[in-house]
N, C-alpha and C positions, 0 to 999 in steps of 0.2 A: 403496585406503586401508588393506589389512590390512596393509601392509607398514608403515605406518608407529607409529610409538610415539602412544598415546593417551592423551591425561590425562584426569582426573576433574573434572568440575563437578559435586558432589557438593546435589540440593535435597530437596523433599519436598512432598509434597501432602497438605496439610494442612485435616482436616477438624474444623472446630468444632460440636459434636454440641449439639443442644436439652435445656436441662435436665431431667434425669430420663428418658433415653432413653441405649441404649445398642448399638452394633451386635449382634447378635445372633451374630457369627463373624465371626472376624479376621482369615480367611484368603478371597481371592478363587479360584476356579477357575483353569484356565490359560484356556481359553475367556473368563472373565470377565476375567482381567487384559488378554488378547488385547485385547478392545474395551472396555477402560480407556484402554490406553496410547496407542489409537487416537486418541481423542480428546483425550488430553492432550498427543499431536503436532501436533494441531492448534489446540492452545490456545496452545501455547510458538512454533509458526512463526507467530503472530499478532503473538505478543512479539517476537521473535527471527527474522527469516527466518535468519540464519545458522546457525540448529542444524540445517535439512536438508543440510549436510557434517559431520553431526555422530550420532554412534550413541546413538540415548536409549533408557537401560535403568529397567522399572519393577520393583518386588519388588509381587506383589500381597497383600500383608500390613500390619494395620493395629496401628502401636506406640505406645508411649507416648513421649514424650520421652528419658526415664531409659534407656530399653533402646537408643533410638539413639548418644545422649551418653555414648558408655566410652572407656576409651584404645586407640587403634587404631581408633576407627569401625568394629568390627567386621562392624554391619550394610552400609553402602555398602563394605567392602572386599571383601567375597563378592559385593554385587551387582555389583560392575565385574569381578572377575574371572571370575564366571559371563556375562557380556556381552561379555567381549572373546574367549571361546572360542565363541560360536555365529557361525557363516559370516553373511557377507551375504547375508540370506534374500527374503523376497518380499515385506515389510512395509517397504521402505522404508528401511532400516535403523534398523526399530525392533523392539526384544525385551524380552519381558514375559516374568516368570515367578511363575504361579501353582500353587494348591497341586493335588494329587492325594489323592481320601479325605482333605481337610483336613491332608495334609501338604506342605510346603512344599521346594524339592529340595537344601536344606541347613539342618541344625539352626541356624547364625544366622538365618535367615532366619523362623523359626520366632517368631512374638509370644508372651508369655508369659502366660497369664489373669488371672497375678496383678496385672497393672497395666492390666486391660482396663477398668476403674471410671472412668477419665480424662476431663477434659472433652475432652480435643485427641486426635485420631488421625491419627499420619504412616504414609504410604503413603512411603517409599523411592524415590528415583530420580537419576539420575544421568546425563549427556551427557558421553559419552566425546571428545575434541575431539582433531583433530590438532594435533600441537605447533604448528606455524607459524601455527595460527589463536586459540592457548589466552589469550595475554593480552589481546587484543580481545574477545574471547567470555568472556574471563571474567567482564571491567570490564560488558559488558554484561547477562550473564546476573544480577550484581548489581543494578545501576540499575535494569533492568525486569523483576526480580520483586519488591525492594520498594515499587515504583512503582504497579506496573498489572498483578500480579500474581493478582488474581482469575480461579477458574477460571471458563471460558466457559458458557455456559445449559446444554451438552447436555451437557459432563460431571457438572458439579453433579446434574442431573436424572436422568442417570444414578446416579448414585452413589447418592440418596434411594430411586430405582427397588430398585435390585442389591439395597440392604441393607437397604430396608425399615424409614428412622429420618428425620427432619425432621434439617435440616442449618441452623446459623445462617449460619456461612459457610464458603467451599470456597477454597482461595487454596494458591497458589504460598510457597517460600519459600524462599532458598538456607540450608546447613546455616550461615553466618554470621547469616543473619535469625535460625535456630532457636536459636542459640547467645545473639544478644543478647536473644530473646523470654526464655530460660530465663534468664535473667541478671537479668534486671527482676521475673522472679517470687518467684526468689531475696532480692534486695535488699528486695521487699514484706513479706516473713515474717520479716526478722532475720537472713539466712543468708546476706548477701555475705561474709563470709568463706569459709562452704565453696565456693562460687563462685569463689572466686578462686585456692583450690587446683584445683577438677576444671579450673577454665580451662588452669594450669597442665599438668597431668596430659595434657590432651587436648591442647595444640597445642605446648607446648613441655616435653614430660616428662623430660627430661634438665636441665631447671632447679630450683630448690627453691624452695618459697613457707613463706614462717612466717605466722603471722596468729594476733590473738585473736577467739575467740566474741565476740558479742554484750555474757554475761554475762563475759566477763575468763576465760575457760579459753583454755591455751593450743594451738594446732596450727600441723603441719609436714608440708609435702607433700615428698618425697625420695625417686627411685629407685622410683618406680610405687605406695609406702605412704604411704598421711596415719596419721598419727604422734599423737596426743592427750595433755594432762597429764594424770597422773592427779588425779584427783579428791581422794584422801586429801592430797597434797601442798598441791593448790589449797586446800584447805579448813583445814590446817594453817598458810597463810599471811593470813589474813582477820584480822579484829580486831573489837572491838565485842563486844554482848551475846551469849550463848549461844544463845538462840532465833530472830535473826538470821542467827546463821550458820549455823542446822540448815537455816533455809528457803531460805538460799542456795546451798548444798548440794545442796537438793532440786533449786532451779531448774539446777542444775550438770551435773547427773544427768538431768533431762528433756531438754536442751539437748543433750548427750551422745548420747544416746536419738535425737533427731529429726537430728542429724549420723552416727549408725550409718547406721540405715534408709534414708537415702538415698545414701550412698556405699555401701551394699550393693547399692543400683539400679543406680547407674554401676559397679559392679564394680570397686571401689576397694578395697584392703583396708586395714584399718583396724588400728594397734596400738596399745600404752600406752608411755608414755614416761616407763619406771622399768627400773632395774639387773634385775630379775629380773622379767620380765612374758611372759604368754602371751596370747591372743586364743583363747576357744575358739567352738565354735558357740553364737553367741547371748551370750556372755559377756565379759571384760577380766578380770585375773587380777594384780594384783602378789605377789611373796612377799617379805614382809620379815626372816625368820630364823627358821634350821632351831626344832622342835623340843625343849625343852630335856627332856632324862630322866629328869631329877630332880623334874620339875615333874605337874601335875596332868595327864590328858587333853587334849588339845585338842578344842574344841567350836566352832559352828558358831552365830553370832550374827547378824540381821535389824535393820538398821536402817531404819526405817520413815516416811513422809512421807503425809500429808492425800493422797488421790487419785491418789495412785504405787504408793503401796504400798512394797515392798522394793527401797530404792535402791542398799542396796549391803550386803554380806554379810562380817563379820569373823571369821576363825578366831583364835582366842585360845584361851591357858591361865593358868593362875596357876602362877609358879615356886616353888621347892621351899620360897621366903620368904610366898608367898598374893601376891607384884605381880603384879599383869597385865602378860601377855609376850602382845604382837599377833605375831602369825605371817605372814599375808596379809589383805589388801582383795579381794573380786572385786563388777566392777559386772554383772548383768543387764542387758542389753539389750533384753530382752520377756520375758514369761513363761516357754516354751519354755526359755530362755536361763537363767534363772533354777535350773530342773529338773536341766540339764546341769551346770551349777557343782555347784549342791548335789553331784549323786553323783560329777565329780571330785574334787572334795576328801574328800567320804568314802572314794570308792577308795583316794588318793593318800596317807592320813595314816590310811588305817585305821579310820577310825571311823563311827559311825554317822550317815547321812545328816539327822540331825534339826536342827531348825532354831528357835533360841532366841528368841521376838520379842521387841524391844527395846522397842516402841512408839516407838519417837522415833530422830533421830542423835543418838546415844550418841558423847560427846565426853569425853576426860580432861583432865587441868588447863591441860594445853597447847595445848588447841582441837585435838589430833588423834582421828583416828576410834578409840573404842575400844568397851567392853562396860558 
């Protein structure tokens, strides 16, 4: 069999944790992954006899969703290639690989703590299959894991043993299950549309997807970047009372906010979608024009919302007439985020980092963002 090309059946063993409990470590031993994978071969040739011509690789590391679902399947592309370089060993043709001193034998394969809070935790794995058997075993490997894909008594039991947490349920999943599971959770919050970009992104990323938010903001998935309006412009184009549109604004900016944070998970990068704009850490950045030198300082203005706090941050000056001349928009992201803008633009324009609060979005006669 080593001679021949092997494809990936890419699943995941997937562990639903009892609320308010949490694995205590993410990472399995190699010993421990050893007699995981044991019996997860035995779970799958219950399902499946035809996966014993077939090399089942596990990662013994336990991830969240987000850290699996990026472009490229980062995590199953290092486990199949760390699986197709170990020999036909004495298990069968099966190989586990666990951590050492809680390290794991390649930085993807490494979980990340910060999304260790999760209700769901996937275990990695994948059946390497000969080609002339991949599209019968693939059709199958679908039908009987979303079928009858429950893992069997001694892994479950296992698993509750190792890690020391009550388990609601233990189950199989192909990365199509996990994809349409993340899909319906998405759709549940308001967020099919960024769902429809990472869909995009991950299985057909040389296509482009446009789509609106929820709230009417626009985005564009293109060439590996989702692309966002800015928020000045959306907000520019609205109509009605002035206290309306601050709070829709606000909602524009939370919206914004919870479309970062999770395209930061799947490792999406994110821009603005304006003639002079940057992305910095934590931050979005438009510039709208240099400077004027005739005019007053430029200074550093907080537009502010109920339970947000600083939604978004305007450099202005008044020209050598006292009009206000906007410079740039930048939006925070999180806090963090916030701290960085401020001192780029102090760096950038010289001035002091101080920050003017507006108490409210501060609009001019035209509905755009001003001081």
């Amino acid at each position: 069999m080593e001679a021949q090309t092997l494809l990936a059946l890419p699943a995941v063993l997937a562990l639903e944790v009892t609320d308010g409990q949490a694995p205590p470590r993410l990472t399995l031993s190699r010993d421990e992954a050893a007699e995981l994978v044991a019996h997860v071969a035995d779970d799958l040739r219950g399902l499946i006899p035809q996966v014993e011509a077939a090399r089942l690789a596990l990662a013994g590391a336990l991830f969240d969703p987000v850290e699996l679902l990026r472009p490229g399947f980062p995590v199953w592309a290092t486990l199949d290639d760390l699986a197709r370089r170990v020999p036909r060993g004495q298990l069968q043709n099966v190989v586990a690989f666990g951590s050492s001193e809680g390290q794991m034998p390649a930085p993807t394969l490494q979980p990340s703590p910060h999304y260790a809070g999760g209700p769901m935790r996937l275990l990695p794995i994948s059946l390497l299959v000969p080609a002339d058997m991949q599209e019968d075993l693939a059709e199958q490997w679908e039908v009987q894991l979303i079928g009858r894909g429950e893992a069997g008594t001694r892994t479950a039991d296992w698993l509750m043993r190792t890690l020391g947490i009550t388990l609601e349920h233990v189950r199989y999943l192909s990365r199509n299950d996990l994809m349409a599971l993340t899909c319906v959770q998405y759709e549940h919050v308001n967020l099919a549309p960024l769902w429809a970009m990472l869909e995009t992104a991950l299985l057909t990323p040389y296509r482009e997807e446009a789509t609106l938010s929820a709230r009417g903001l626009g985005w564009r998935y293109a060439q590996g970047t989702v692309t966002a309006q800015s928020p000045a412009q959306w907000l520019a184009q609205q109509h009605g009372e002035a206290a309306q549109r601050a709070h829709e604004f606000a909602g524009i900016v939370f919206e914004l906010r919870q479309y970062a944070a999770l395209l930061d998970a799947h490792q999406l990068p994110l821009a603005l979608d304006a003639d002079h704009a940057e992305a910095g850490p934590g931050y979005l950045l438009e510039t709208l024009a240099p400077v004027d030198a005739a005019g007053s300082a430029p200074a550093l203005h907080a537009h502010e919302a109920p339970g947000l706090g600083v939604v978004a941050i305007t450099l202005a000056q008044h020209d050598a007439n006292g009009a206000t001349r906007v410079l740039a928009h930048g939006y925070p992201l999180h806090p963090q985020g916030r701290a960085a803008l401020i001192q780029h633009l102090a760096d950038h324009y010289a001035i002091a980092p101080d920050l003017h609060a507006l108490g409210r979005v501060a609009m001019d006669e035209g509905g755009q963002l001003s001081m």
